[in-house]
MARBA-3410 file (N, C-alpha, C, O; in Angstrom, 1 decimal):
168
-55.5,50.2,-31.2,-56.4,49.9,-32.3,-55.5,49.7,-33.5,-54.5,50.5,-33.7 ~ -55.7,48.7,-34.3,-55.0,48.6,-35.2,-55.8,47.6,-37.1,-55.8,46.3,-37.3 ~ -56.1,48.0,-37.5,-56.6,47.7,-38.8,-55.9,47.2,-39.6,-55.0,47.8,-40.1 ~ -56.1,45.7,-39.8,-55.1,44.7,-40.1,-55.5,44.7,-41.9,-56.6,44.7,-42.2 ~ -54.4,44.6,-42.8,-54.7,44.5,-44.5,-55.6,43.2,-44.4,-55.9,42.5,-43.4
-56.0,43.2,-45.7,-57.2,42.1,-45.6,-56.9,41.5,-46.8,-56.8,41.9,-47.9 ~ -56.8,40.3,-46.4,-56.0,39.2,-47.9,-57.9,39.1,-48.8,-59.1,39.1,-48.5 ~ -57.0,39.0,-50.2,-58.0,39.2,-51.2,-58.1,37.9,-52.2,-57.0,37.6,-52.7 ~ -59.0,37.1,-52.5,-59.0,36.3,-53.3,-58.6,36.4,-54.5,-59.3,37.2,-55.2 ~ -57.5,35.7,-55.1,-57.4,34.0,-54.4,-55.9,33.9,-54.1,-55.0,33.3,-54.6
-55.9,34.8,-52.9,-54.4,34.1,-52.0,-54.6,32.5,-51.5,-55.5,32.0,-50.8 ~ -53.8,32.1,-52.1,-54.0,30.7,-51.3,-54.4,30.7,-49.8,-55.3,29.8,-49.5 ~ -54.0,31.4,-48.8,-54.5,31.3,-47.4,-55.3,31.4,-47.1,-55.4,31.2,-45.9 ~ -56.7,31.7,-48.0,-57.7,32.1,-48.3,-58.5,30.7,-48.6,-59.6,30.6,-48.2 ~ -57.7,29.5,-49.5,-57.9,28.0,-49.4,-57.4,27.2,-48.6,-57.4,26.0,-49.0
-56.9,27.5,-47.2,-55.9,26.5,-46.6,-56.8,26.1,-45.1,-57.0,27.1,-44.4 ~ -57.2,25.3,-44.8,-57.9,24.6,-43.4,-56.9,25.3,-42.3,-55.7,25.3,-42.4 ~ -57.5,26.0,-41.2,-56.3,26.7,-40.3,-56.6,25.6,-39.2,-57.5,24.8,-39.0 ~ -55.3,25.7,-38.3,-54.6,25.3,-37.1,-55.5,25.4,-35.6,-56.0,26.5,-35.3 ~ -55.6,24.4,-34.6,-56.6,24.9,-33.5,-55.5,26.2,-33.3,-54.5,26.4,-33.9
-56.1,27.0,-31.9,-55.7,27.8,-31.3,-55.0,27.1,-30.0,-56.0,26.7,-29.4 ~ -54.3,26.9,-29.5,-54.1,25.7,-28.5,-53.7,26.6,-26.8,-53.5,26.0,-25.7 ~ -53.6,27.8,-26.9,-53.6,28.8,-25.9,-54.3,30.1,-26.0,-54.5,30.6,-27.1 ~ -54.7,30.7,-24.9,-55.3,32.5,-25.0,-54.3,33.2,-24.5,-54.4,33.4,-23.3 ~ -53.2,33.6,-25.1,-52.3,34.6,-24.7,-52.9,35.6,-24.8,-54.0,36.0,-25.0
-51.5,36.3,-24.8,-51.8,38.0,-25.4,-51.6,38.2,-26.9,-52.2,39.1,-27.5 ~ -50.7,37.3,-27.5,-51.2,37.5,-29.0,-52.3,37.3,-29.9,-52.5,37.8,-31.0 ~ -53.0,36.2,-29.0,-54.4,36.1,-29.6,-55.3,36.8,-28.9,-56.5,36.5,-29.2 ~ -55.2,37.5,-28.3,-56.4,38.8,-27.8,-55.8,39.8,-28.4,-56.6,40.4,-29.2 ~ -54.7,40.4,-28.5,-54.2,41.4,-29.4,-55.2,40.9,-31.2,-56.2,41.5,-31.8
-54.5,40.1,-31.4,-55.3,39.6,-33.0,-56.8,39.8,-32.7,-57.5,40.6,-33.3 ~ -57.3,38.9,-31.5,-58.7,39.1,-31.7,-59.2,40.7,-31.3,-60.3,40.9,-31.8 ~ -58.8,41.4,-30.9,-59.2,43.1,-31.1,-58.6,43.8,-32.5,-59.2,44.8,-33.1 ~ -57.4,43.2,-32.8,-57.5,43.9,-33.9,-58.1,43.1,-35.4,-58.1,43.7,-36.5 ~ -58.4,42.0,-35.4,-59.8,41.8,-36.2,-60.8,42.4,-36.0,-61.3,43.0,-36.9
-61.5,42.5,-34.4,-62.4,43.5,-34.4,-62.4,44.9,-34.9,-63.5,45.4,-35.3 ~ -61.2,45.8,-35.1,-61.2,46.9,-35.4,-61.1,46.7,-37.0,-61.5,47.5,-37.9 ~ -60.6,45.7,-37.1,-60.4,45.8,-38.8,-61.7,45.6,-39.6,-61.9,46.0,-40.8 ~ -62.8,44.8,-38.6,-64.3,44.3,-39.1,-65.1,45.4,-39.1,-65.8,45.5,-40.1 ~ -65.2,46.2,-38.2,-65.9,47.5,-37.9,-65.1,48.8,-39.2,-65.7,49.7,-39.8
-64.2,48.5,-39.2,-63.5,49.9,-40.0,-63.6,48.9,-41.7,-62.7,49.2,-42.5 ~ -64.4,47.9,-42.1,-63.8,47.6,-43.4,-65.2,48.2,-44.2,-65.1,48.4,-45.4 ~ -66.6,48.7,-43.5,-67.1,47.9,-42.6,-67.9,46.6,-42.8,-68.7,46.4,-43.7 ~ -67.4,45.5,-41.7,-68.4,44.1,-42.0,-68.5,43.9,-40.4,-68.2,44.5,-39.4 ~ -69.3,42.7,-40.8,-69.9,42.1,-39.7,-69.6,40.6,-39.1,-70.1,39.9,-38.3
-68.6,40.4,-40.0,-67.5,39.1,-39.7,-66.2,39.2,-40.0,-66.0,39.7,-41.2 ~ -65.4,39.0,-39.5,-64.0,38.3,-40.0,-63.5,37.6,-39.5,-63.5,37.7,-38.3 ~ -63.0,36.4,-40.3,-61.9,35.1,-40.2,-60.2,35.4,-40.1,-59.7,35.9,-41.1 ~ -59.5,35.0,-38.9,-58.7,34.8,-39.3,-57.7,34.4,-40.5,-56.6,34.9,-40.9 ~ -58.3,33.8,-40.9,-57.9,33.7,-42.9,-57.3,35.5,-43.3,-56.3,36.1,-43.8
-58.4,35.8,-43.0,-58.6,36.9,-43.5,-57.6,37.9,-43.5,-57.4,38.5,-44.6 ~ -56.9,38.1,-42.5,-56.0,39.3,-42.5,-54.5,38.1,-42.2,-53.4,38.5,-41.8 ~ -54.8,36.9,-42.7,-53.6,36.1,-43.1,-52.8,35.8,-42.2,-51.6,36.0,-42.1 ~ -54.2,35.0,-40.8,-53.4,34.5,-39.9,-54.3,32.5,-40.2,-55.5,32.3,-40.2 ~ -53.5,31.7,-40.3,-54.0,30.1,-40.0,-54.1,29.4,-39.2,-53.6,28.3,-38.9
-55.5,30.4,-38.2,-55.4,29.8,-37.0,-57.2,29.8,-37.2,-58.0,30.5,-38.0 ~ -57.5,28.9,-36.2,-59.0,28.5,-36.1,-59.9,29.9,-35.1,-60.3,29.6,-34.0 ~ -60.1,31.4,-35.6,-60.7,32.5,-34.9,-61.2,33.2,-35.7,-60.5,33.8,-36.5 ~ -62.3,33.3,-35.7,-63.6,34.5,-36.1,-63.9,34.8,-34.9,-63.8,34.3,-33.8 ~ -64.8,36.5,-35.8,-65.4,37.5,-34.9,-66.5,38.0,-35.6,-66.4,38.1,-36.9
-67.3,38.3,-35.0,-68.9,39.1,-35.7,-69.6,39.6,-34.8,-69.7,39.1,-33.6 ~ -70.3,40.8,-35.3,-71.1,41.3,-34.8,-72.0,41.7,-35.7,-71.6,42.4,-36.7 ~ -73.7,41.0,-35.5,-74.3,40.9,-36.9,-75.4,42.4,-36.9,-76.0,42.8,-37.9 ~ -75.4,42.9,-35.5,-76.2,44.2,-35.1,-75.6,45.0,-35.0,-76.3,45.9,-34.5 ~ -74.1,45.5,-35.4,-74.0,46.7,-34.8,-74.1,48.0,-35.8,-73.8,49.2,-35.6
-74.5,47.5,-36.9,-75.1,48.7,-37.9,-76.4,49.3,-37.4,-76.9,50.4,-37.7 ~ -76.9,48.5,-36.8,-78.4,49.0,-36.3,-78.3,49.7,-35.1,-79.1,50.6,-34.9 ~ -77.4,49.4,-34.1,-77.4,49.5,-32.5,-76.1,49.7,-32.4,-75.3,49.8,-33.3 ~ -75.8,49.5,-30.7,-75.0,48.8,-30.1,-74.0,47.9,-30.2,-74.3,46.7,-30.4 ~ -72.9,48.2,-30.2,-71.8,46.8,-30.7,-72.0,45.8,-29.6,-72.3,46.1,-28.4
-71.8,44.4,-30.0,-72.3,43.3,-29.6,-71.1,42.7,-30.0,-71.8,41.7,-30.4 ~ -70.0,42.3,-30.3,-69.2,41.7,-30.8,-68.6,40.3,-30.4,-68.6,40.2,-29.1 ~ -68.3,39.3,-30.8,-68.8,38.0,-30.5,-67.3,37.8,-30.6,-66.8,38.6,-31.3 ~ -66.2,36.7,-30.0,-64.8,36.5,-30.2,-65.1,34.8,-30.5,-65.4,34.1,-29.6 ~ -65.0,34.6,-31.6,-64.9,32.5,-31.4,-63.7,31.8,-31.7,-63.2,31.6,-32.8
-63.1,31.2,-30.2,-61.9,30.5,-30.4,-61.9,29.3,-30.9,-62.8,28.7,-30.4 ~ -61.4,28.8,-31.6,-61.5,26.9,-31.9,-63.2,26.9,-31.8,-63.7,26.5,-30.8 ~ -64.3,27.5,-33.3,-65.6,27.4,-33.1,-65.5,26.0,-33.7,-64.6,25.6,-34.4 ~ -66.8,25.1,-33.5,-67.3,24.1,-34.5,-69.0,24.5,-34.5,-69.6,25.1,-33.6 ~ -69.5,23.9,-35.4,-71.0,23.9,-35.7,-71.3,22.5,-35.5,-71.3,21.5,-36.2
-71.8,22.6,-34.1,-72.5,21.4,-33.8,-73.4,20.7,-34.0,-73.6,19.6,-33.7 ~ -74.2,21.4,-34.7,-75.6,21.2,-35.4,-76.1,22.3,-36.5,-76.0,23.6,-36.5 ~ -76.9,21.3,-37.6,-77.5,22.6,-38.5,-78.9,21.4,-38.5,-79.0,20.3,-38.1 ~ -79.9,22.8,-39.3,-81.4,22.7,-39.4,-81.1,21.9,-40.4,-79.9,21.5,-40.6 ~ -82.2,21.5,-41.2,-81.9,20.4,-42.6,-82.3,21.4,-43.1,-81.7,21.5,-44.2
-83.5,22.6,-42.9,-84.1,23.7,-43.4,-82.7,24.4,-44.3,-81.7,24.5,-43.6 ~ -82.5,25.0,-45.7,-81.4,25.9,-46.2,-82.4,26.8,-47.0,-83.5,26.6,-47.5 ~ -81.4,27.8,-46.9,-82.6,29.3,-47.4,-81.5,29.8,-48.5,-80.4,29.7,-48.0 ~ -81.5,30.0,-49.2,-80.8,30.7,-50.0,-80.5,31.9,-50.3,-81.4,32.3,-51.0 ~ -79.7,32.6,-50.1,-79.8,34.4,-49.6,-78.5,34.9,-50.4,-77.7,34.2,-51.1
-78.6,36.3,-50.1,-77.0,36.9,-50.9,-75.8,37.2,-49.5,-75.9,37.9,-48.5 ~ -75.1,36.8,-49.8,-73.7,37.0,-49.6,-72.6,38.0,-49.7,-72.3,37.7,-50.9 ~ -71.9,38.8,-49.3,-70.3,39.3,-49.3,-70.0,38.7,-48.4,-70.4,38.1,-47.5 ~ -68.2,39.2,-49.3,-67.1,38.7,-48.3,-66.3,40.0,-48.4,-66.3,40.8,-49.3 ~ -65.5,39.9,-47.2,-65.0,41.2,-47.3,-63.5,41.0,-47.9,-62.8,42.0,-48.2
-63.2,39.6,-48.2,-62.0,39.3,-49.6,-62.3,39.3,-50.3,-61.4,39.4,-51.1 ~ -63.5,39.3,-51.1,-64.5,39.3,-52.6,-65.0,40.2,-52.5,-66.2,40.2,-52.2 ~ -64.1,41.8,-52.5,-65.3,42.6,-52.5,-65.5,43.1,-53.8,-64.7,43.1,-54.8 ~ -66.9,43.8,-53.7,-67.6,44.1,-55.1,-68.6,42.7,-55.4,-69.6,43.0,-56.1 ~ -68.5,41.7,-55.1,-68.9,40.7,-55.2,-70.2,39.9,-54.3,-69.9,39.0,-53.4
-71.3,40.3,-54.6,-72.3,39.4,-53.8,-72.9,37.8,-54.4,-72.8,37.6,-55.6 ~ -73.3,37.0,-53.7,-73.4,35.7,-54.3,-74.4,35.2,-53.8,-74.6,35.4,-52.6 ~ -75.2,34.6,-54.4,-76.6,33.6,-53.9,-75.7,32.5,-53.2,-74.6,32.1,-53.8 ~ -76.1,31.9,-52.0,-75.4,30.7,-51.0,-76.6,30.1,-50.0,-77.2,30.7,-49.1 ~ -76.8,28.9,-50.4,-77.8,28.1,-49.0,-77.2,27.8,-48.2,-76.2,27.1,-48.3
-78.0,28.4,-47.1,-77.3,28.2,-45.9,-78.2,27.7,-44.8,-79.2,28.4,-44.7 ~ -78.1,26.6,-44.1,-78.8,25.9,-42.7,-79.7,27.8,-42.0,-79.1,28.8,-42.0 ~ -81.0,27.6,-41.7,-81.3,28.4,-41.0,-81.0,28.6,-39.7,-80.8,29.7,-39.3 ~ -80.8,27.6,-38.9,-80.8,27.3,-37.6,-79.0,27.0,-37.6,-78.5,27.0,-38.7 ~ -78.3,26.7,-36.7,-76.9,26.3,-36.3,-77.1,26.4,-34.4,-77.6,27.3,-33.7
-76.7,25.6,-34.0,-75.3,25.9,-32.9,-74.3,25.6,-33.0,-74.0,24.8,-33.9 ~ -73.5,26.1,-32.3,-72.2,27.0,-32.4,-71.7,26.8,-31.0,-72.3,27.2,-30.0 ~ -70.1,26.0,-30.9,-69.4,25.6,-30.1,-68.5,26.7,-29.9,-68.1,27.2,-31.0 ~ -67.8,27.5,-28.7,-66.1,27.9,-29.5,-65.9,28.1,-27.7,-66.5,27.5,-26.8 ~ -64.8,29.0,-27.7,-63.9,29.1,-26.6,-63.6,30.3,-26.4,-62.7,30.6,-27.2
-64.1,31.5,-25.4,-64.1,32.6,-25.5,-62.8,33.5,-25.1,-62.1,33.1,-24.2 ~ -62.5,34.1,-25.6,-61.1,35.0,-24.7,-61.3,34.7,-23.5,-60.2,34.8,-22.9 ~ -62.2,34.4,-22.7,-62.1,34.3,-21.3,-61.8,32.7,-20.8,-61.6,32.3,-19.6 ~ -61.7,32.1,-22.1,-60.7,30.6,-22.0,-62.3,29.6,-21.6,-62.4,28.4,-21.4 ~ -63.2,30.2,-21.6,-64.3,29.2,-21.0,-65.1,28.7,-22.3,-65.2,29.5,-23.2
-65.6,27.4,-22.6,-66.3,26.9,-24.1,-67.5,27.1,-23.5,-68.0,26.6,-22.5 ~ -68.0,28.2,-24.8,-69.6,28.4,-24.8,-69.9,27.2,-26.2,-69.2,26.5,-27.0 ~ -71.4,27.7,-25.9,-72.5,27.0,-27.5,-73.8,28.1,-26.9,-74.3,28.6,-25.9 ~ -73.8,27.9,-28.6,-75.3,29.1,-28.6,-75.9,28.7,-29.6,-75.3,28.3,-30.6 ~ -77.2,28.7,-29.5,-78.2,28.3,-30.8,-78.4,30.1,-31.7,-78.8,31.1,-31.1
-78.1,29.9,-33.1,-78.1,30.9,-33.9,-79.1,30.9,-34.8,-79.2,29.8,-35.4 ~ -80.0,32.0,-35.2,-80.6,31.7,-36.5,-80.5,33.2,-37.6,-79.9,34.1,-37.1 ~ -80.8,33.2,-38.2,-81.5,34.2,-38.9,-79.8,34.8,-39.4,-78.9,34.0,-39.3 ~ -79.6,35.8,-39.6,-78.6,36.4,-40.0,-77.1,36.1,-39.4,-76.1,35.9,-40.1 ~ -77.1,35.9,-38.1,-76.2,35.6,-37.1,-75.7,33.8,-37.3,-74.8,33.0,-36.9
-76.8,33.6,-38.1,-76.5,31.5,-38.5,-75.8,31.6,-39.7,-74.8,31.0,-40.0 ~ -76.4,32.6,-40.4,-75.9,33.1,-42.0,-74.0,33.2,-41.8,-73.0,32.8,-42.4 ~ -74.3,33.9,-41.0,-72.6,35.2,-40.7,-71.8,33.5,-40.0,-70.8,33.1,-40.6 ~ -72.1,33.0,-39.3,-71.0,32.3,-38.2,-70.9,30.9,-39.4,-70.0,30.1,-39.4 ~ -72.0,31.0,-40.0,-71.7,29.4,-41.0,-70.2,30.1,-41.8,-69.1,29.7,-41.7
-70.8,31.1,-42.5,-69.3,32.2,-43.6,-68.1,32.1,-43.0,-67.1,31.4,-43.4 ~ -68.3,32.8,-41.8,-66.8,32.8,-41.1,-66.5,31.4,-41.1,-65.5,31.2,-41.7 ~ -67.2,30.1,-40.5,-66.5,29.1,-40.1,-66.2,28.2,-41.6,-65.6,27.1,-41.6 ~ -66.6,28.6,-42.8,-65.9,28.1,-43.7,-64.7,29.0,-44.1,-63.9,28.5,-44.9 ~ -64.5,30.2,-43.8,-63.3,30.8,-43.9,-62.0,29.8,-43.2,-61.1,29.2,-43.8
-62.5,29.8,-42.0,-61.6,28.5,-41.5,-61.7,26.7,-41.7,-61.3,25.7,-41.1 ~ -62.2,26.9,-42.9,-62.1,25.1,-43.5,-61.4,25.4,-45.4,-61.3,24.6,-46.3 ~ -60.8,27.2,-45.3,-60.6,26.8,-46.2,-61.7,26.9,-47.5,-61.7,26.5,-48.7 ~ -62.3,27.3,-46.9,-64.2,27.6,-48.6,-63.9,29.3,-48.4,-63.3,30.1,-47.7 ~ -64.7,29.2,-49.3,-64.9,30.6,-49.8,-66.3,30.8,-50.4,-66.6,29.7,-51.0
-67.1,31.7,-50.5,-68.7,31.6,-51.4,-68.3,31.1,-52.5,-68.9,30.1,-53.0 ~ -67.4,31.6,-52.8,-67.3,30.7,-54.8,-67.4,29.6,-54.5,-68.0,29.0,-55.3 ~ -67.0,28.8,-53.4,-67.1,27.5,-53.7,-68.1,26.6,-53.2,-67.9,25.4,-52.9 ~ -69.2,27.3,-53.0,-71.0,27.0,-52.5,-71.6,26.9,-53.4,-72.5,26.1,-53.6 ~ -70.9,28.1,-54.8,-72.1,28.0,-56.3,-71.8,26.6,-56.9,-70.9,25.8,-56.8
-72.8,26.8,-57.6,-72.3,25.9,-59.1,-71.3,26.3,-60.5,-71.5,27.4,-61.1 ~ -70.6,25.7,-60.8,-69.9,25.9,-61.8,-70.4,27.3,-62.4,-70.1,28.5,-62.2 ~ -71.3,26.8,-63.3,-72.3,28.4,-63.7,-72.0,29.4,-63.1,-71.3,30.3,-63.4 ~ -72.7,29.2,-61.8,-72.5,30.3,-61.2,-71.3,31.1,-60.7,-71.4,32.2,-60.3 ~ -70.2,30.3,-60.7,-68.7,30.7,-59.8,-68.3,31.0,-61.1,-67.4,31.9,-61.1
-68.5,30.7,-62.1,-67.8,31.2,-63.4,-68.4,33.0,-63.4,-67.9,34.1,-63.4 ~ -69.7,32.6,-63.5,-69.8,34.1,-63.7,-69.3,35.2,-62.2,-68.8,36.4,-62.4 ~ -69.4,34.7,-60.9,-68.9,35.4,-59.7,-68.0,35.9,-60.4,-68.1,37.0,-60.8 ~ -66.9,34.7,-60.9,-65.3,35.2,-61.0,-65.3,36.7,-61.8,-65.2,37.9,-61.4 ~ -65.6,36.2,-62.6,-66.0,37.4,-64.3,-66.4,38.9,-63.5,-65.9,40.0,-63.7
-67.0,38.6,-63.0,-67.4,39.9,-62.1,-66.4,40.3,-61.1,-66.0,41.4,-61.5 ~ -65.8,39.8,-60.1,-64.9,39.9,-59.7,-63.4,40.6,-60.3,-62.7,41.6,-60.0 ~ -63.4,39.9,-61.0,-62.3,40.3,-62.1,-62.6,41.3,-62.8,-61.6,42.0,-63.0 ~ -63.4,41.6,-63.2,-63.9,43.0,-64.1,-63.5,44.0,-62.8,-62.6,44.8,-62.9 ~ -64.1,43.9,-61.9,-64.1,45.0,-60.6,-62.7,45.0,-60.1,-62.3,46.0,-59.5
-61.6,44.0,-60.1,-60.4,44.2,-59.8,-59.7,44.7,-60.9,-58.5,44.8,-60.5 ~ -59.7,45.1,-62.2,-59.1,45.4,-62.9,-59.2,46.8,-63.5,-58.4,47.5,-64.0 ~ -61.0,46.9,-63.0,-61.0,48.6,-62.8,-60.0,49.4,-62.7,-60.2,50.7,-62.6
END
């Protein structure tokens, strides 16, 4: 087990489009477990490779296991194959913006392509919280961030808050 530091906005890597994954070794199941331990001990219910400042195309979430059972999901090279036209507008964290929650519309519905540790490509149809979480993570890997969902207005004031709470 290993709990990886967690890059904080605005590291640039944090803005950068990451890399496919182009094999499942052992370094990428090593990373993908220790994102998992770093997501559970931060505590959240997603993390991006971005995140602990690797540029490679891998998220993990588990959007139940505050309630239950760990359920933990590994996504190699994910894409969103489809979204609803439906967008709901909800609050947000990131576990690089912390202190920081944000209003973000997001597709209710998604499927979701990726490539599991076990080297085989799933798709799954997501909605509700779990569409919410895998849309977040998969703009971690394009390179977005929630600030960059609001409007001016609004990312001005995010920042402001942000910045007040890091300077605490």
């Amino acid at each position: 087990m290993a709990v990886l530091p967690l890059v904080l906005w605005p590291d640039a890597r944090l803005a950068s489009v990451c890399t496919a994954i182009k094999a499942i070794d052992a370094q990428v199941q090593q990373l993908a477990q220790d994102m998992l331990d770093t997501m559970y001990a931060a505590p959240g219910r997603g993390l991006a490779a971005p995140q602990v400042g690797v540029l490679r195309r891998l998220f993990v979430m588990d959007t139940t296991w505050k309630e239950g059972t760990r359920a933990p999901l590994v996504c190699i090279n994910p894409d969103i194959l489809w979204r609803s036209d439906t967008l709901q507008p909800g609050p947000e964290g990131c576990l690089s913006i912390p202190g920081v929650t944000t209003e973000v519309a997001r597709a209710t519905e998604i499927r979701l392509g990726w490539t599991g540790l076990d080297g085989q490509r799933h798709d799954q149809h997501l909605t509700g919280f779990a569409a919410i979480c895998a849309q977040h993570e998969y703009d971690h890997l394009q390179g977005i961030v929630t600030f960059d969902r609001l409007s001016p207005a609004a990312r001005r004031v995010a920042e402001a808050v942000y910045a007040d709470r890091t300077q605490a």
